[in-house]
C-alpha positions in Angstrom: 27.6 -6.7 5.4 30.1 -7.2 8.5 32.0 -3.8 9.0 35.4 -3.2 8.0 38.2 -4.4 10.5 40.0 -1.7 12.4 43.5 -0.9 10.4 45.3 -0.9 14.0 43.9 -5.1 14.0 44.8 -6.3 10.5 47.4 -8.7 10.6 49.1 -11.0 7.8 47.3 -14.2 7.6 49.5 -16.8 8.8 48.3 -19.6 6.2 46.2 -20.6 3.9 43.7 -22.2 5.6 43.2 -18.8 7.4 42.9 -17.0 4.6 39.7 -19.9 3.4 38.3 -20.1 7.0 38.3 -15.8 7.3 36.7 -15.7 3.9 33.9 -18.2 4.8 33.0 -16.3 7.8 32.8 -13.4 5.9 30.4 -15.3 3.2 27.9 -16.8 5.7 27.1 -13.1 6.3 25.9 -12.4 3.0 22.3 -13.9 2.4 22.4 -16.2 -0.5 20.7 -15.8 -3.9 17.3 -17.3 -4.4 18.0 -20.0 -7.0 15.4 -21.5 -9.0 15.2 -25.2 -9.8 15.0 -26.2 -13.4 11.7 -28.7 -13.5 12.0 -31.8 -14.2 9.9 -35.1 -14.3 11.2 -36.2 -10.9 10.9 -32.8 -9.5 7.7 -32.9 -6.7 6.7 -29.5 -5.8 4.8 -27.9 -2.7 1.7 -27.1 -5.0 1.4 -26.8 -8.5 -1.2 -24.7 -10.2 -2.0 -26.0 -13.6 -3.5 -24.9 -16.9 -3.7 -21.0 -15.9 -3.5 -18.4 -18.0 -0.4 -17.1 -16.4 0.3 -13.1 -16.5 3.7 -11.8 -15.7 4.0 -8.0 -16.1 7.1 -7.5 -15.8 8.2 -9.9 -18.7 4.5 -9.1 -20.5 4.3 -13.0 -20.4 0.5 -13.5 -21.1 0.2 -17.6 -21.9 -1.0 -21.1 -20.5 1.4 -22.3 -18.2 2.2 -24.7 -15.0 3.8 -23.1 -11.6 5.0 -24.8 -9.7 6.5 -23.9 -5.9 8.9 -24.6 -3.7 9.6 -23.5 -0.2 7.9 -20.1 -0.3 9.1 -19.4 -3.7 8.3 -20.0 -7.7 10.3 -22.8 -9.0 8.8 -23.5 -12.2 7.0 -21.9 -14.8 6.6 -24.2 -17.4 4.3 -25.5 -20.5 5.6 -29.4 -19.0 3.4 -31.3 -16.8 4.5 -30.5 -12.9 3.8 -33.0 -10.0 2.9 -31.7 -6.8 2.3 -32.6 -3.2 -0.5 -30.3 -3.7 -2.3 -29.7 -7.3 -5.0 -26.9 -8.0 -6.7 -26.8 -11.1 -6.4 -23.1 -12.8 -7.9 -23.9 -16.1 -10.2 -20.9 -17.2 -8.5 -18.7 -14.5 -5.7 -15.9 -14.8 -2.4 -16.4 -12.9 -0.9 -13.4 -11.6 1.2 -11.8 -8.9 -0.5 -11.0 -5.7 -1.8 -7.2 -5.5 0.0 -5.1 -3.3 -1.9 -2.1 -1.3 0.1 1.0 -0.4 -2.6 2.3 1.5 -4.4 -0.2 3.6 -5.4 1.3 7.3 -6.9 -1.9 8.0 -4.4 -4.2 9.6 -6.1 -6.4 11.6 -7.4 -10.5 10.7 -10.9 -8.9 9.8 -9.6 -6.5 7.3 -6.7 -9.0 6.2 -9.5 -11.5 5.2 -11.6 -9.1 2.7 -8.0 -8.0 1.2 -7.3 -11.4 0.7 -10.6 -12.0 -0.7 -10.1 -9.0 -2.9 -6.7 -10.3 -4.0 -4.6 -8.6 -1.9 -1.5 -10.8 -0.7 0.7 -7.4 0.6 -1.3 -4.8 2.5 0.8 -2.1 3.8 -0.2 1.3 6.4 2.2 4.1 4.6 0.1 7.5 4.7 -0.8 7.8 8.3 1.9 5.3 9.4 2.5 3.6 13.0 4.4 4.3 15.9 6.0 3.0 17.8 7.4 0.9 14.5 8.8 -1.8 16.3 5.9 -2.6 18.7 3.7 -2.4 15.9 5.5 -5.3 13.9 5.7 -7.4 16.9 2.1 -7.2 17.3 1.4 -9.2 14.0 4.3 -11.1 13.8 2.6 -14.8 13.0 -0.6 -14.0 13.2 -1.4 -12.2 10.0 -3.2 -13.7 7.1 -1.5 -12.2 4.4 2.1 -9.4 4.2 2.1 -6.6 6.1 4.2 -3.3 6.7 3.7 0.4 8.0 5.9 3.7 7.6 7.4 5.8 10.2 3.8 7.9 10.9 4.4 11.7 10.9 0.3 12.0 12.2 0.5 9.4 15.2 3.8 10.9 16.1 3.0 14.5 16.6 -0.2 12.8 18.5 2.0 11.6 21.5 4.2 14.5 21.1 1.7 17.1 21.8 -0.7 14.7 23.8 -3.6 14.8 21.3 -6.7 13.0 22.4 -7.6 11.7 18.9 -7.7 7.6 18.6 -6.3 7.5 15.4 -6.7 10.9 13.5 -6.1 14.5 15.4 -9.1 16.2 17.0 -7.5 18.6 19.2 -3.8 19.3 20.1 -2.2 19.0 16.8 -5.6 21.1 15.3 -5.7 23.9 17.3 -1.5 24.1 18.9 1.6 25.3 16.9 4.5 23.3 17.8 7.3 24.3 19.5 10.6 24.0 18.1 11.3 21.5 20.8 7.8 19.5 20.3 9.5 19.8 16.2 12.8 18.0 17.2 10.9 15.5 19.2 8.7 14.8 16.4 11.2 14.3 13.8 13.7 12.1 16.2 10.5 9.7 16.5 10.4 9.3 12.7 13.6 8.3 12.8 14.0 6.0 15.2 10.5 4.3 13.0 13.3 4.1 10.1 16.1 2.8 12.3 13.1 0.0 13.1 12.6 -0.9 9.3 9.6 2.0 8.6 8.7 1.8 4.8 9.4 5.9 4.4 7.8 8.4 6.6 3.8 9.0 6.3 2.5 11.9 6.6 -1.2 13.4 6.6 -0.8 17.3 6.0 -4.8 18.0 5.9 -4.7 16.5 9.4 -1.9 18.5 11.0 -3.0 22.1 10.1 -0.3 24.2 12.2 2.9 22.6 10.4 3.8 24.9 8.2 5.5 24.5 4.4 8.8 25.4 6.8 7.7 22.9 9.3 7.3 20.0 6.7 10.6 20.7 5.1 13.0 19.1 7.8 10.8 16.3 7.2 11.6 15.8 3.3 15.4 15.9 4.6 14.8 13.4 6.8 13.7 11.2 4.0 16.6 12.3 1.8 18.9 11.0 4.1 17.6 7.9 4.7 16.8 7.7 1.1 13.0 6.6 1.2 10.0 8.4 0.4 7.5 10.2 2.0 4.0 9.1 1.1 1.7 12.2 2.3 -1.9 13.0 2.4 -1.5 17.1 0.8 -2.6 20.2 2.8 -6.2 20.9 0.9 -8.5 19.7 -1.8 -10.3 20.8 -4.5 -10.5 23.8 -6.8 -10.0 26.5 -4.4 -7.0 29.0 -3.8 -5.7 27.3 -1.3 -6.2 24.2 -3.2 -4.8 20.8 -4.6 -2.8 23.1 -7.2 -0.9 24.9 -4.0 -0.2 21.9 -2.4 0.9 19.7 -5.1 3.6 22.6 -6.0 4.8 22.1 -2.2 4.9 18.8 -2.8 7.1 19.1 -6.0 9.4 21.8 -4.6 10.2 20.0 -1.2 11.0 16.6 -3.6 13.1 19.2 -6.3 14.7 21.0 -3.1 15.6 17.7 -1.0 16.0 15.2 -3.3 13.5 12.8 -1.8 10.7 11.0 -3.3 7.5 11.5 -2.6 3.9 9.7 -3.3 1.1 11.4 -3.3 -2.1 9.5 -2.0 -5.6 9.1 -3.8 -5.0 11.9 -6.3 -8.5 11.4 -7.2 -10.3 12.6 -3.6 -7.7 15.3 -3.8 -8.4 16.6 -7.0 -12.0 16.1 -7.8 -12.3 18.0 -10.5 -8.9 19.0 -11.0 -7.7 15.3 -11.6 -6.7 15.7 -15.2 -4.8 18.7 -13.9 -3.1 17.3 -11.1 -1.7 14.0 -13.1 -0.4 16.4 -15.9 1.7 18.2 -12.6 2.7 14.8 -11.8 4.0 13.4 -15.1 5.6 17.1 -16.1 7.5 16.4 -12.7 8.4 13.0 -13.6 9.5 13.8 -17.2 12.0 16.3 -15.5 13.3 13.4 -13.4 12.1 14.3 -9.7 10.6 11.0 -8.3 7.1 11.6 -7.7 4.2 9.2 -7.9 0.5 8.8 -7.0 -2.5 6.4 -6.7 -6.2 5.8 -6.7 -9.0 4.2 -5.6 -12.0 3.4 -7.6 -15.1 5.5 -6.2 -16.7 8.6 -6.4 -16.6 9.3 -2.6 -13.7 9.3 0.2 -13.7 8.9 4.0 -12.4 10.6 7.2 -13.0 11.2 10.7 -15.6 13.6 11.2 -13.9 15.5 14.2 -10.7 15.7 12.1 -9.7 18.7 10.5 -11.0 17.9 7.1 -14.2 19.1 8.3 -13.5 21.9 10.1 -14.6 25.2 9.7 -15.4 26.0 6.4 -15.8 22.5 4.6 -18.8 23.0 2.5 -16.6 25.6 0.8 -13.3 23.7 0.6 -14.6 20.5 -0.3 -17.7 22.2 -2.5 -20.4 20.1 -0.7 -23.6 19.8 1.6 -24.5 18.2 4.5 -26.5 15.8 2.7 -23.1 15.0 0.6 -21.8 13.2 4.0 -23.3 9.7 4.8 -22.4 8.5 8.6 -21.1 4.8 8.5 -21.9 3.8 11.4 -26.0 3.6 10.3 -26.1 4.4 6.6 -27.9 8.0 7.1 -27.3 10.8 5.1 -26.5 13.9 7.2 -28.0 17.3 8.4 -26.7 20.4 10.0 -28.3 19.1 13.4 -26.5 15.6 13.0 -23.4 16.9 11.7 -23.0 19.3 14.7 -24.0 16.0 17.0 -21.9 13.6 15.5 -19.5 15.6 15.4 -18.7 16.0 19.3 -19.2 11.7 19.7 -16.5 11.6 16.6 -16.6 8.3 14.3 -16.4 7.6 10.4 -17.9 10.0 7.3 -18.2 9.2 4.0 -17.9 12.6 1.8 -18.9 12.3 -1.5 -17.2 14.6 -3.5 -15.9 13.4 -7.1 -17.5 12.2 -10.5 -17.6 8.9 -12.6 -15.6 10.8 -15.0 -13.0 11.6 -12.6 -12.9 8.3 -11.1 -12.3 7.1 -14.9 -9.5 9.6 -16.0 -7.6 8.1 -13.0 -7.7 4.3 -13.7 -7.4 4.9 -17.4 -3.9 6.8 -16.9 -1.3 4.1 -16.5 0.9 6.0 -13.9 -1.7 5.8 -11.0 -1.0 3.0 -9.2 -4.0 1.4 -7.5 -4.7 1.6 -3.5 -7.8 1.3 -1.5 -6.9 3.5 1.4 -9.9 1.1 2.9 -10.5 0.0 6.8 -13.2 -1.7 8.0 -14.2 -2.0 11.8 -16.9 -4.8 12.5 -18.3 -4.4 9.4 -18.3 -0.9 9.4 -16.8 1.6 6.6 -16.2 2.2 3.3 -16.7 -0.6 -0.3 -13.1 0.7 -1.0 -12.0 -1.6 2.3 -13.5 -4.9 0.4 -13.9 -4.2 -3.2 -11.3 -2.4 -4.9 -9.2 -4.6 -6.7 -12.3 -6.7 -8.0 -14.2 -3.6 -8.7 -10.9 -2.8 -11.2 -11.1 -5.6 -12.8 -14.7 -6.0 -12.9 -15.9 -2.6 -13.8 -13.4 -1.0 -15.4 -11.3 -3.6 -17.1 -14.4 -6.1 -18.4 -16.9 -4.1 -18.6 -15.4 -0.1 -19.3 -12.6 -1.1 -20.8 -10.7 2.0 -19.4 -7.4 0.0 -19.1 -6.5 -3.3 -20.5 -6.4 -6.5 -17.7 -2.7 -6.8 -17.7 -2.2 -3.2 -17.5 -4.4 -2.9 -14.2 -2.4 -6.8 -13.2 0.8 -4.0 -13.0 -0.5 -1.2 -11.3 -2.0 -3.4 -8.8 1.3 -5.5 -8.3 4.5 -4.9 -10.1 4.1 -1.1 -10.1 4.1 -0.9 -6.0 6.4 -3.1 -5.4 9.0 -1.5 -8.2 8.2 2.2 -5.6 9.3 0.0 -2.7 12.2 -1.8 -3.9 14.8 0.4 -3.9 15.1 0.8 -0.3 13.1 -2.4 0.0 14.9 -5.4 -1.0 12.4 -7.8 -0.4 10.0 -6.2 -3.0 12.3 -7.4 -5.9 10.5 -10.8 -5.2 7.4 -9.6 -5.3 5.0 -8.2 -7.4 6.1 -10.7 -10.1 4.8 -13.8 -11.5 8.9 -15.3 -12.7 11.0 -18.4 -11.5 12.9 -17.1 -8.4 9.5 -14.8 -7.5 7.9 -15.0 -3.6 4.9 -17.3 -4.3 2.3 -14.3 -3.6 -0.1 -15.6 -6.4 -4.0 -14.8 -7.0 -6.1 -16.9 -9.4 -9.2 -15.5 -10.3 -12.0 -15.8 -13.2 -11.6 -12.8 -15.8 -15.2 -12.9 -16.9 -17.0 -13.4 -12.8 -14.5 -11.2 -10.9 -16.5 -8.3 -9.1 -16.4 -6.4 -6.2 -19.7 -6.6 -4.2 -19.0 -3.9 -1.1 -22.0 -1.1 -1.2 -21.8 2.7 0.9 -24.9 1.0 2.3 -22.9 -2.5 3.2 -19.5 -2.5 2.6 -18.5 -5.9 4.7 -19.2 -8.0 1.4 -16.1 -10.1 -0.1 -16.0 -9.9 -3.1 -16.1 -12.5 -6.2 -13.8 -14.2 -8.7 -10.7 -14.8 -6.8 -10.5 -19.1 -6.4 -7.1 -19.3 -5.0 -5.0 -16.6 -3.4 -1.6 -17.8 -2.2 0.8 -16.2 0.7 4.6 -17.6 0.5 3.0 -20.9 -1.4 0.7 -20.7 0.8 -3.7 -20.9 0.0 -5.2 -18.2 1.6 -8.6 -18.3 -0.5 -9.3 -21.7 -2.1 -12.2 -22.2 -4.3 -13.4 -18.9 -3.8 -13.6 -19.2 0.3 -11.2 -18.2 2.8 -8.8 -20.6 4.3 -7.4 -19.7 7.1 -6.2 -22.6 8.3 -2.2 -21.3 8.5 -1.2 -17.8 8.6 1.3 -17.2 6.2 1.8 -13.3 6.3 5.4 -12.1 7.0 6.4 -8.5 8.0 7.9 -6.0 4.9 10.8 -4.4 6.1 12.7 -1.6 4.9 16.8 -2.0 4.3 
C-alpha cells in the first residue's frame, strides 16, 4: 500500500476528474485478485489434466474431476469435458496439491530434481536458514526446477560473526567462544536485515550453537515477535536425559508464552526418540492453551549431521544413547569405530546416527498435527533416503501398506498444513497447498497403489516411484514418471 500523504500536502481536489485520476493511481498499487474463469466449451486451457481422482484438503473434495489451467493458475475444476492446448491423461492417478517441504537443505538442481520426483513442488531451507538472504535468492532466481525460499539463518549468521571455519554447520568458533554482547547485537541485526530481504522467520539450530544461552536466545524470540513470523529451531539436546528434549521443549514453550512468537519445532521424532509420545502431548497441551507452536517429521529411524558439529561432541554416546557402530559415514556406507570416528572426525563430512524405533517413527506419522518434512540434502549422490524418498515413502509405507494415517490426511500434512504455517506472514502461501479454482497450479499426479520411495542408507540417490506428472506454475516438471526439465518453472517464496 502507498503511504499516507503528508497532512502539510493535502489539498482540495480541484475537480472531478482529479478526484478519478488520484483514485486510479492509488488502485494500480494494489495487486489485483486472482479471478478464476468459469469453464466453458469455448474455453482452451494451457493443459488440462483429465479423469483424476482429484483431492482437495482443504474443501475434503475427494472425486473424479477435470483441471484445467491458465496462466500459472487453476481455472477449472470441473466434471465437464475441458479442452486444452496441452491434455494429460490422469485416469487411475490421484490429483493433489504439490507437497511443500519446510525443511529441505538441499537447494540446488540435483536435489530440486529428486524433490520433484518425490513430489515436492515447494522446497524451502527454514532451520539452518541463509545469509546473506538477498544474495541467496538472486542466486536461483530462474534457474530452479521447482519453489524455493530460506529463513533469516541464526547458525550461518553467528558463523560470519564470530569467523567460524565450519562450511555449513559450526566446528569451532561458535563451539568452543561465548559471544560478546557486541558479537550478540551483530548477530541479531543480521537476522534482521534477512527479514527486511523477505526471510521466511528466523532459523535457528540450538544443538549447533552451544554457548548461546536460554538468555541469549530470548532477544531472538523478540525479534520474531516483532516482525511477527516464527522461528523454526533445531532444540538444545535430545533424548531421555536431564538435560534433555523435556528441558528444551519447555524453553521452547516459555520463550513462545513470554514473546508472543511462534515457533516450530523441527523433526520431533530425532529429538525425542523415545520420548516422542511425550513430546507431541507438550506440543498439543501448548496448542490447546493457544500459544502457536508446531512441529514435523520425517519418516526413518535414523537422522543425520555433521560429524565435527557439536552434536557429537564430548559425551554423545551418553546423550544420544548410542555406539560407534550406531553411526554409518555417507560418504562410503561403513559403519563406524572408535579409530574412524576419531579420524573422520578431524577431515569432517556427513554421519548418519541411528537413534530411534519403527514405533517411534509410527506414533509420529499417525498423529495428524506433525506436519511432514525431510530435512534431506544430497551432494553427488551422497546422503541420507530422507533427501529422495520421503514423501513416497509416506504414501507408500505408511498410508498403503501401514495404514497409520488415511491418504488424504497425509495429502494435508504434506501440502495444505505447511502452507496454512506460512501464510500468515506469507501471502503467497494462500495459493498454495490447495487443489481449488483460483489455486497456483503446483499439482502432483501419482499412482495410489505403485507410489514408493526407493532411496536406501546404503544408496540414497534413487528417485522414487509413482509420481507421473508433477506440475510448477502449470508447468510439467515430471511427465510420465521422468523428469522434464525442459523449462524451469520454480519462483522464489517471499515473506510480506
Amino acid at each position: 500500500m502507498p503511504a499516507p500523504m503528508p497532512a502539510a500536502s493535502l489539498r482540495p481536489l480541484r475537480s472531478l476528474s482529479s478526484l478519478l485520476l488520484a483514485t486510479a493511481v492509488n488502485l494500480a498499487l494494489i495487486p489485483a485478485p486472482a479471478t478464476a474463469q468459469t469453464p466453458t466449451q469455448a474455453t482452451t486451457y494451457d493443459l488440462v489434466l483429465l479423469h483424476g481422482r482429484v483431492i482437495d484438503p482443504e474443501t475434503k473434495l475427494d472425486a473424479l474431476r477435470n483441471v484445467g489451467i491458465l496462466n500459472g493458475r487453476i481455472a477449472a475444476v470441473s466434471t465437464e469435458e475441458l479442452h486444452g492446448n496441452r491434455v494429460l491423461d490422469a485416469s487411475g492417478l490421484v490429483v493433489a496439491p504439490g507437497f511443500i517441504d519446510l525443511h529441505s537443505h538441499g537447494q540446488d538442481p540435483e536435489n530440486y530434481r529428486y524433490k520433484a520426483m518425490d513430489g515436492v513442488t515447494t522446497a524451502l531451507e527454514l532451520e539452518v536458514g541463509a545469509f546473506p538472504v538477498a544474495p541467496w535468492y538472486a542466486s536461483r532466481q530462474g534457474k530452479a526446477l521447482i519453489n524455493y525460499g530460506a529463513s533469516s539463518g541464526h547458525i550461518p549468521a553467528a558463523m560470519a560473526v564470530m569467523h567460524d571455519t565450519g562450511s555449513w554447520l559450526p566446528r569451532d568458533k561458535v563451539i568452543t567462544d561465548t559471544p560478546t554482547a557486541a558479537q550478540q547485537a551483530e548477530i541479531l541485526a543480521d537476522l534482521e536485515q534477512g527479514l527486511r530481504e523477505g526471510a521466511l522467520g528466523i532459523g535457528m539450530g540450538l544443538a549447533y550453537t552451544p554457548r548461546e544461552t536460554p538468555a541469549d536466545i530470548l532477544p531472538v524470540f523478540q525479534l520474531a515477535a516483532r516482525w511477527r513470523e516464527p522461528i523454526f529451531v533445531h532444540m538444545r539436546n535430545p533424548g531421555g536425559l536431564t538435560p534433555g528434549v523435556v528441558d528444551s521443549l519447555q524453553e521452547m514453550i516459555a520463550d513462545a508464552a513470554i514473546t508472543g512468537a511462534a515457533v516450530h519445532i523441527v523433526h520431533i521424532n530425532s529429538m525425542a526418540n523415545r520420548l516422542t509420545p511425550l513430546a507431541l502431548t507438550m506440543i498439543h497441551g501448548a496448542r490447546t492453551l493457544g500459544l502457536d507452536v508446531s512441529t514435523e517429521a520425517y519418516p526413518y529411524i535414523a537422522g543425520a549431521t555433521a560429524i565435527e558439529s557439536d552434536v557429537l561432541g564430548p559425551g554423545w554416546q551418553q546423550k544420544l544413547d548410542i555406539t560407534y557402530h550406531d553411526l554409518q559415514w555417507v560418504e562410503t556406507g561403513e559403519r563406524l569405530t572408535e579409530e574412524s570416528f576419531n579420524r573422520y572426525r578431524k577431515t569432517g563430512g556427513k554421519i548418519i546416527l541411528f537413534t530411534n524405533t519403527e514405533e517411534m517413527v509410527r506414533r509420529a506419522m499417525a498423529d495428524s498435527m506433525v506436519i511432514i518434512a525431510s530435512d534431506g540434502t544430497l551432494t553427488n549422490g551422497k546422503g541420507h533416503p530422507r533427501s529422495a524418498g520421503t514423501y513416497a515413502r509416506v504414501l507408500g509405507r505408511y498410508v498403503r501398506e501401514e495404514k497409520a494415517l488415511t491418504l488424504i490426511e497425509a495429502i494435508r500434512r504434506s501440502s495444505l498444513a505447511p502452507a496454512k504455517r506460512l501464510e500468515a506472514f506469507t501471502p503467497q502461501m494462500k495459493h498454495k497447498g490447495r487443489l481449488q479454482v483460483g489455486a497456483d497450479a503446483d499439482i502432483i499426479a501419482f499412482d495410489p497403489n505403485k507410489v514408493i520411495d526407493k532411496a536406501t542408507f546404503e544408496n540414497p540417490a534413487q528417485y522414487s516411484v509413482g509420481f507421473q506428472y508433477v506440475l510448477v506454475a502449470g508447468h510439467p516438471v515430471v511427465t510420465n514418471g521422468k523428469l522434464d526439465e525442459s523449462t524451469l518453472p520454480g519462483q522464489p517464496v517471499r515473506a510480506r
